[in-house]
C-alpha positions as CSV (number, residue, x, y, z in Angstrom):
1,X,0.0,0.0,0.0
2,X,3.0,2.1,0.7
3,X,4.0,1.8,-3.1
4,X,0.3,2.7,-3.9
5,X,0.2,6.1,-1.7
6,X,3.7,7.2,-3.2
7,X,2.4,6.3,-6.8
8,X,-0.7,8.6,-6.2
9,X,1.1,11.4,-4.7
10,X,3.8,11.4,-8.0
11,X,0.5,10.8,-10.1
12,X,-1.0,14.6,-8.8
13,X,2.1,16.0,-9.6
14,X,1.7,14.6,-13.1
15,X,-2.1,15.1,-13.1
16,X,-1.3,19.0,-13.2
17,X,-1.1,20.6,-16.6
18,X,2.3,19.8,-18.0
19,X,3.1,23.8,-19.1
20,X,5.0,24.0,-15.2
21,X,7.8,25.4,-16.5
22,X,6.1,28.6,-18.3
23,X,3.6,29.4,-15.5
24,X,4.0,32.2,-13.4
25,X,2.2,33.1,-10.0
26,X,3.3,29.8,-8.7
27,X,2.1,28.4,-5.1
28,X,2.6,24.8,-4.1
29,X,2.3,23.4,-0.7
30,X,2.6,19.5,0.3
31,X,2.7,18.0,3.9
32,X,3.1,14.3,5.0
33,X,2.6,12.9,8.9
34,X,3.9,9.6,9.1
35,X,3.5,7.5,12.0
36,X,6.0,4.7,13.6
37,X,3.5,2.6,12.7
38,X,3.9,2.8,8.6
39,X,0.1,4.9,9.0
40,X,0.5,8.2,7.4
41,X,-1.8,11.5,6.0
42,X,-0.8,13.6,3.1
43,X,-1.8,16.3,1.0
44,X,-0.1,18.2,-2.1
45,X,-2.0,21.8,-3.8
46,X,-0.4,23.4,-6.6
47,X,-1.8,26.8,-7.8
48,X,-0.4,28.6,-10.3
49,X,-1.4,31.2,-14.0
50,X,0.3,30.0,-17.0
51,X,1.8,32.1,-19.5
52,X,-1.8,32.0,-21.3
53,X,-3.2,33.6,-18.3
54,X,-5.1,29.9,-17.7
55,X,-5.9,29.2,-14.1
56,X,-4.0,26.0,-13.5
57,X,-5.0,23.8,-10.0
58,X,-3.9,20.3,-8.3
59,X,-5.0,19.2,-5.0
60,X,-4.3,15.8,-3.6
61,X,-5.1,14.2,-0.3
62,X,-3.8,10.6,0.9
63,X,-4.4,8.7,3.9
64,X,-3.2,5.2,5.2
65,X,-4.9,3.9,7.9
66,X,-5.0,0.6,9.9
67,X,-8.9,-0.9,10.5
68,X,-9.9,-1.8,13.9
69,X,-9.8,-5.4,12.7
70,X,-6.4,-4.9,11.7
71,X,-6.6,-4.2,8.0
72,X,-4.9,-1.7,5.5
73,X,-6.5,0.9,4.2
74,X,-6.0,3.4,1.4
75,X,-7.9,6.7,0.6
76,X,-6.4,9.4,-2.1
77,X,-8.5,11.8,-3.5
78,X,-7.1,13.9,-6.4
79,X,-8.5,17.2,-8.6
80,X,-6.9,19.4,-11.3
81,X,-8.3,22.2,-13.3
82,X,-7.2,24.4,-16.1
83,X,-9.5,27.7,-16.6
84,X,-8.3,29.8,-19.3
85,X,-9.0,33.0,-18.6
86,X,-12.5,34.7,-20.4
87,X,-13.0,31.6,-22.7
88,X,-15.5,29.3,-21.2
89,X,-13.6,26.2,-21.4
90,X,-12.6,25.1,-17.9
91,X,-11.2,21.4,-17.8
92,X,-11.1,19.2,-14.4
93,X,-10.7,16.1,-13.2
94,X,-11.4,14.8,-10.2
95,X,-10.6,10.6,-9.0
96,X,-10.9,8.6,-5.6
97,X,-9.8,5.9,-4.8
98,X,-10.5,3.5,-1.6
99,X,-8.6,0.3,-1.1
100,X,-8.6,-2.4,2.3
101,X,-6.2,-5.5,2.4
102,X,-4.9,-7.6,5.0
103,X,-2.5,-9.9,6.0
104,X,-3.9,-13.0,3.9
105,X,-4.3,-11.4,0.2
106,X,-8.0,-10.2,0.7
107,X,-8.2,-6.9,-1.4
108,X,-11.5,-4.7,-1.8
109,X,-10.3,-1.7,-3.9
110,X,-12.8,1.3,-5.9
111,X,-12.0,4.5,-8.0
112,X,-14.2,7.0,-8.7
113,X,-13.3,9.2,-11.9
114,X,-15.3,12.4,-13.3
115,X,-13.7,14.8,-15.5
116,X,-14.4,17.5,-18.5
117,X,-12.0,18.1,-21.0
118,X,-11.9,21.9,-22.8
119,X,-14.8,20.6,-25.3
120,X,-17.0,20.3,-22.4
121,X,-17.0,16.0,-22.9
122,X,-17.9,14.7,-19.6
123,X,-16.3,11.4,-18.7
124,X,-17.0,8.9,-15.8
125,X,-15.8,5.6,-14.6
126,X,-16.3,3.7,-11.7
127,X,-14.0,0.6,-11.3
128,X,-14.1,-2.4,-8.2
129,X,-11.7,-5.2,-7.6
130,X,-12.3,-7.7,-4.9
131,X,-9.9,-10.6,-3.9
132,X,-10.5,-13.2,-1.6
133,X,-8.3,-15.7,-0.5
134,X,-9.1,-18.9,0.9
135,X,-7.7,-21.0,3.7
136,X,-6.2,-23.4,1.2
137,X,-4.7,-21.0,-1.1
138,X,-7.4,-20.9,-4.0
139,X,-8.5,-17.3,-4.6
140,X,-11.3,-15.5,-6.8
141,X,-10.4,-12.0,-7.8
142,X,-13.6,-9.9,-9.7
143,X,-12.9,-6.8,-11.3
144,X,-15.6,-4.2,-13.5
145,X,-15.5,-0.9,-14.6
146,X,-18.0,0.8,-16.3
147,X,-17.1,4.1,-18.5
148,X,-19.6,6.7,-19.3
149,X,-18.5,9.5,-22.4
150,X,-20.9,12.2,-23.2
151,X,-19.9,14.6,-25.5
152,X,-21.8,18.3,-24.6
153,X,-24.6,19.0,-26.4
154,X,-24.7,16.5,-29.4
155,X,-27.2,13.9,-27.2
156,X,-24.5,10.6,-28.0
157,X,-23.6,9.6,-24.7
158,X,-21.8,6.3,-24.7
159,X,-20.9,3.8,-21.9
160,X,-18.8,0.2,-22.1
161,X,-18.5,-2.1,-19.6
162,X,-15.9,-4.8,-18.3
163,X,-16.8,-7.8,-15.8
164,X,-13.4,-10.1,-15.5
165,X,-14.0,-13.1,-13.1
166,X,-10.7,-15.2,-12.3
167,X,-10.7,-18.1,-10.3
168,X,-7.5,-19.4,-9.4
169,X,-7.4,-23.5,-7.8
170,X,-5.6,-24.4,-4.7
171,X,-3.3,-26.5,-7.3
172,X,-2.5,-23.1,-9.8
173,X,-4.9,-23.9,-12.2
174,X,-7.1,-21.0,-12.9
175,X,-10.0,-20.0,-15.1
176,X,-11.1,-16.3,-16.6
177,X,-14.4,-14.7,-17.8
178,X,-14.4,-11.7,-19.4
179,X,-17.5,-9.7,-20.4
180,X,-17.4,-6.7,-22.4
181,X,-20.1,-4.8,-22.9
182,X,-20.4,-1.4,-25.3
183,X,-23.8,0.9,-25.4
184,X,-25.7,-1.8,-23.4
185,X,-24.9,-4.9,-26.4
186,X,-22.5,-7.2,-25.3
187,X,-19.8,-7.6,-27.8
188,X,-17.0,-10.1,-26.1
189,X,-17.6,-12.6,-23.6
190,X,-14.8,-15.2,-23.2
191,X,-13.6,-17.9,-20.8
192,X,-9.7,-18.7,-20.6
């Protein structure tokens, strides 16, 4: 999880418009309280106006936390904006994720992503993974995401869909399902 918080915290840093070294009015803060027990809380905002005059933003927030019954748990939430400056055309993103794991492999992880690019498309996911673990080693991890685009204004919103089921045998042996689905019409469905 460690690996996971660090990822999302070098992820933000991407996530913020790439013009860095041309803006101007700069302020960027980012703070991180670890514990001795590998628990921690961070946070990273970046504010700054490019040389376009755009409005460029980048807040992240990360927390690892222990359960009371002992597991790990994961919670970032990231946004960005760019807002050039008279022209109507703001574009954000904004993502969380949650994720809990403990000592055996068990692993119940969701992200939430929204976001609006300069054309005004609206985009949406929502992804879940689950893994549990059995006593004698056999596991069954299920993952879906389902993605939502709807361009502004022209009425064509789209979505597609992903259910993956693998089963994995106390011996290695393992099986996969995969669904795919696009506009509600399932157009792949497979078993490895």
């Amino acid at each position: 999880m460690k690996n996971f918080a660090s990822t999302l915290l070098i992820l933000g840093a991407c996530l913020a418009p790439n013009a860095w070294a041309a803006d101007k009015d700069i302020h960027s803060e980012t703070t991180l309280d670890s514990k001795a027990d590998g628990t921690y809380k961070g946070s990273s905002t970046y504010e700054a106006t490019d040389a376009s005059g755009a409005k460029v933003t980048s807040k992240i927030q990360e927390e690892e936390s222990t359960t009371l019954l002992g597991k790990h748990k994961t919670q970032a939430k990231a946004e960005t904006s760019r807002d050039p400056k008279g022209l109507g055309n703001k574009s954000w993103a904004k993502g969380e994720t949650t994720a809990t794991s403990d000592a055996h492999g068990n692993l119940k992880r969701e992200t939430k992503a929204k976001s609006v690019d300069s054309a005004g498309t609206l985009r949406k996911s929502d992804e879940n993974t689950k893994t549990v673990v059995k006593g004698n080693g056999a596991s069954e991890t299920t993952y879906s995401k389902e993605m939502e685009t709807d361009p502004k204004g022209l009425m064509n919103k789209s979505t597609a869909k992903v259910e993956e089921t693998t089963k994995r045998a106390a011996d290695g042996s393992s099986t996969r399902v995969v669904k795919k689905e696009v506009d509600g019409k399932v157009v792949e469905e497979t078993v490895h």
